[in-house]
N, C-alpha and C positions, 0 to 999 in steps of 0.2 A: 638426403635430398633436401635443399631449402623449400621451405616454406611454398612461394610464390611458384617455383618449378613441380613438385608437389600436387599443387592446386587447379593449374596449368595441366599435370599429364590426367589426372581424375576427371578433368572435365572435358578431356581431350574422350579418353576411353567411356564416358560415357554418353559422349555421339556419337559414335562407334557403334556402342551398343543400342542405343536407341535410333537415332536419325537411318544409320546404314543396315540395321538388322543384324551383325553379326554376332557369330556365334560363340559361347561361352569358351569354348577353345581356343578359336581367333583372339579374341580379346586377349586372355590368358597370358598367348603369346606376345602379342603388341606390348602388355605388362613389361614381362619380361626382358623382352629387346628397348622397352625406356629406361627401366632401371639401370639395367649396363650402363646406357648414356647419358643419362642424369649422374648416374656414381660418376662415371670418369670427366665429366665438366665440373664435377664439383672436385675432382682429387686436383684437376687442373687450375682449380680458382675461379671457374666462372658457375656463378649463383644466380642466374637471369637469363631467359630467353632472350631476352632484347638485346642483351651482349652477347649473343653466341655469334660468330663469325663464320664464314665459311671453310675460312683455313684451320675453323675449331674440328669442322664434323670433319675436314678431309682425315685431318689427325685422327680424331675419335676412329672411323674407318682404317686407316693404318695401325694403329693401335691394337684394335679386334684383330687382325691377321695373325694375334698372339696372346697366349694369356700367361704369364708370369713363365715363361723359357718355354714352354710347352710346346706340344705341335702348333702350327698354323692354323687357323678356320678354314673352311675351303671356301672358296669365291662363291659358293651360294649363299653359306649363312652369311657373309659380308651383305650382301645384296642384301639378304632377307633382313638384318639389322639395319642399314643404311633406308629401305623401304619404310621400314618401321618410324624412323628421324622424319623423312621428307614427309609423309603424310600426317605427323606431327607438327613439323615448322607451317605445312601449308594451312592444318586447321589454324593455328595460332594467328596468320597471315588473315586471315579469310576474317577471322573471328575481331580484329581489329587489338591484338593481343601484342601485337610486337607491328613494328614498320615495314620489314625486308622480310622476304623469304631467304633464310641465308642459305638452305640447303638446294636451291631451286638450279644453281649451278654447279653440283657435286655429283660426280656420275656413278654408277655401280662399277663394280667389276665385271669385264665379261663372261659371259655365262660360253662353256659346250656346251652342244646338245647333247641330252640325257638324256636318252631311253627310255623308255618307259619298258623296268621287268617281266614278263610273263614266263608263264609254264606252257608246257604242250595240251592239246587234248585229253592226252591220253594219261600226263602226269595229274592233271587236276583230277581226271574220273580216279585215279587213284589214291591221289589225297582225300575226294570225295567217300573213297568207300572204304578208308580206312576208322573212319567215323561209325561202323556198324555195329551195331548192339540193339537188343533189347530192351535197357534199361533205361529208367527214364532221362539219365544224364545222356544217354546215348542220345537217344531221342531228340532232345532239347540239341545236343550239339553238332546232328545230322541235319535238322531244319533249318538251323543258321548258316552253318557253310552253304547249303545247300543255295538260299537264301541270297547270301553274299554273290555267288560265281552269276546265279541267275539274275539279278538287276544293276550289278557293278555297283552297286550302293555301297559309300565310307562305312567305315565300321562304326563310328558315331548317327549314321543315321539311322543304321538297321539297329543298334540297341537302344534309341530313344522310338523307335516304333512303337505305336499301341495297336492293343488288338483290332481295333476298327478300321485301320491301315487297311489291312489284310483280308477284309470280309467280303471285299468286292467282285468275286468271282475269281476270274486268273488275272488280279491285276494289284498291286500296291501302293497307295503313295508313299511319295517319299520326301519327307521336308530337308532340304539340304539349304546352304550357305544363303545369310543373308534370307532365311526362314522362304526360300521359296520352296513351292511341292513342284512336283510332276507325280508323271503317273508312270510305271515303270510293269510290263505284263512278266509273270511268272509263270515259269514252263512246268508239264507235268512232274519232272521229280520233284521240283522245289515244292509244289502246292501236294505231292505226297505226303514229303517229310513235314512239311506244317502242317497238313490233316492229322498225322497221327500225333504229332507234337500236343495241339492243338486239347484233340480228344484223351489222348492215354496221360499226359504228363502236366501240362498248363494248370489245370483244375487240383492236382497233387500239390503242385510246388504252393502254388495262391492261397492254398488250404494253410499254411503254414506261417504267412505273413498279412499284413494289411490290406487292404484292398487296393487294388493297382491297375490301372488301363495298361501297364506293361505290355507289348508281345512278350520277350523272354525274360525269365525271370529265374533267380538263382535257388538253391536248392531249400531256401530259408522263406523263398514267398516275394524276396527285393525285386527291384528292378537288376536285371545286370546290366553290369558294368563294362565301360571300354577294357578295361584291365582284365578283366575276369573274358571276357570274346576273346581279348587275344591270346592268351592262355590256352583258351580251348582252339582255337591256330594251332598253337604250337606243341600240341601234346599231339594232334592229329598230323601233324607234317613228321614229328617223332616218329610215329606208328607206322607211317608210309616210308621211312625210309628216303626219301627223295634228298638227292646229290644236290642243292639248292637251298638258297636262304626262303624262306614261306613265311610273309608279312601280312597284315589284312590288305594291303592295295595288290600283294600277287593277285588276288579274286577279283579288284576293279583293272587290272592292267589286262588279265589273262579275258575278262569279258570283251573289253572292247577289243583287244586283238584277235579271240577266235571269231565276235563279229562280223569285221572290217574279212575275216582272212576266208570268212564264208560269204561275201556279197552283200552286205551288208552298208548301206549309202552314209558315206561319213556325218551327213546331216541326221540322221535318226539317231547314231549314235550319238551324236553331240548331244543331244535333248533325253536320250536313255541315261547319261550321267551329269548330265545339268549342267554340264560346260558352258557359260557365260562366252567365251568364242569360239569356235570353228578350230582355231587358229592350235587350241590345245589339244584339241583331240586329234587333230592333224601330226601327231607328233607320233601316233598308233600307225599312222600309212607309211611311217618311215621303217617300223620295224613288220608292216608284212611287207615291205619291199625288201627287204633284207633277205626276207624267209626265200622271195619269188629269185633272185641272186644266189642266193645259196644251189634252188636246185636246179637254174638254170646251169652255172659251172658245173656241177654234176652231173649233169644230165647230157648237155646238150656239145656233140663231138670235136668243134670247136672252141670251144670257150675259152678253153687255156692255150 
């Protein structure tokens, strides 16, 4: 990457991270998706914001749809790269850094609608109690799922929790995007499995490493890790047997839809997962109308 472009994306990502609050992971990615496009303006010859063109990023954009003969990207990550440019060229614009927004006339790719995955009731309660043990790992990885299904909370938010989160009676905060909290209430099993977590295991692991405001913490005393949660995901959807891919957002997908699918007003939900609009969690009322379709045809003697 030249110099000036360089200099340009570092000061970019660090408004990002300061000005807008975003999160270590967010950033991360923005990273990511500039360096792509910094590499391929400079394999193309252009070493300057101020010369980038628009028929540069269209390119850059077609380009991505490939990577050396390979599959294609799918029209999200394009999006999600192309996102990453325009709120780049516009800081740059803003910031008096260049004259033109050149990407301000390049459009994404359109998006389908996507689903948001869920499991049944009935299959979560059995991923849930596939997590059964005694043992303090058990423990430790019964209170997290547990944890996860109950406040629809990222998997990033529920392992950057500290203990004090959770002290509040049946209630937790929860810092998510852009550092903001809510308050997110926890039902009886979740505040079980964290009682006993809490008293029989917490105090075992902590004994072993530094001292840590952690809620969960790995078997050494650390804080854990995203990598190390989803693990314990995926050794518990193992156990259960379940015909289905089982990701950390099944437990934020599978919350708001058993929500919305039990009466639940699309607005509480919105503010139960922090959704910044309406408009996203709206995307949950499309798959219990799905569910309400399914057994009307089934049900009702007409339908077919």
């Amino acid at each position: 990457m030249a110099e000036p472009m360089a200099k340009a994306v570092d000061s970019f990502l660090r408004h990002i991270t300061v000005e807008r609050g975003l999160s270590r992971n967010t950033v991360a990615a923005y990273r990511r998706d500039l360096d792509r496009y910094t590499a391929w303006l400079g394999e193309a010859g252009v070493h300057d914001f101020a010369s980038v063109t628009e028929a540069d990023i269209s390119a850059f954009a077609q380009a991505a749809r490939s990577a050396d003969g390979q599959a294609e990207l799918s029209a999200s990550s394009v999006a999600r790269l192309l996102s990453s440019v325009r709120s780049l060229h516009r800081y740059l614009t803003d910031e008096g850094l260049v004259a033109t927004d050149a990407s301000r006339e390049v459009k994404p790719p359109k998006l389908g609608l996507r689903l948001p995955k869920a499991i049944s009731i009935e299959q979560m309660d059995h991923l849930l109690t596939a997590t059964a043990g005694d043992d303090p790992v058990a423990l430790r990885d019964r209170a997290l799922l547990e944890l996860l299904y109950a406040t629809g909370a990222r998997i990033s938010e529920v392992v950057d929790l500290n203990v004090d989160d959770v002290q509040d009676g049946d209630i937790v905060r929860v810092t998510g995007k852009g550092s903001k909290q809510r308050i997110v209430p926890v039902g009886r099993f979740a505040r079980e499995a964290l009682d006993a977590y809490l008293v029989r295991v917490r105090p075992l692991f902590s004994a072993r490493g530094r001292a840590t405001p952690a809620l969960f913490l790995g078997i050494r005393g650390q804080r854990l890790s995203r990598q190390a949660a989803w693990l314990v995901i995926q050794s518990a959807a193992k156990r259960a047997e379940l015909e289905t891919h089982i990701s950390p957002h099944t437990f934020r997908h599978s919350f708001a839809t058993h929500l919305l699918q039990g009466g639940a007003d699309v607005r509480v939900v919105q503010d139960l997962l922090g959704h910044s609009s309406v408009t996203t969690t709206q995307l949950y009322t499309h798959v219990t109308a799905d569910t309400l379709i399914d057994m009307y045809q089934t049900a009702h003697p007409r339908a077919r």
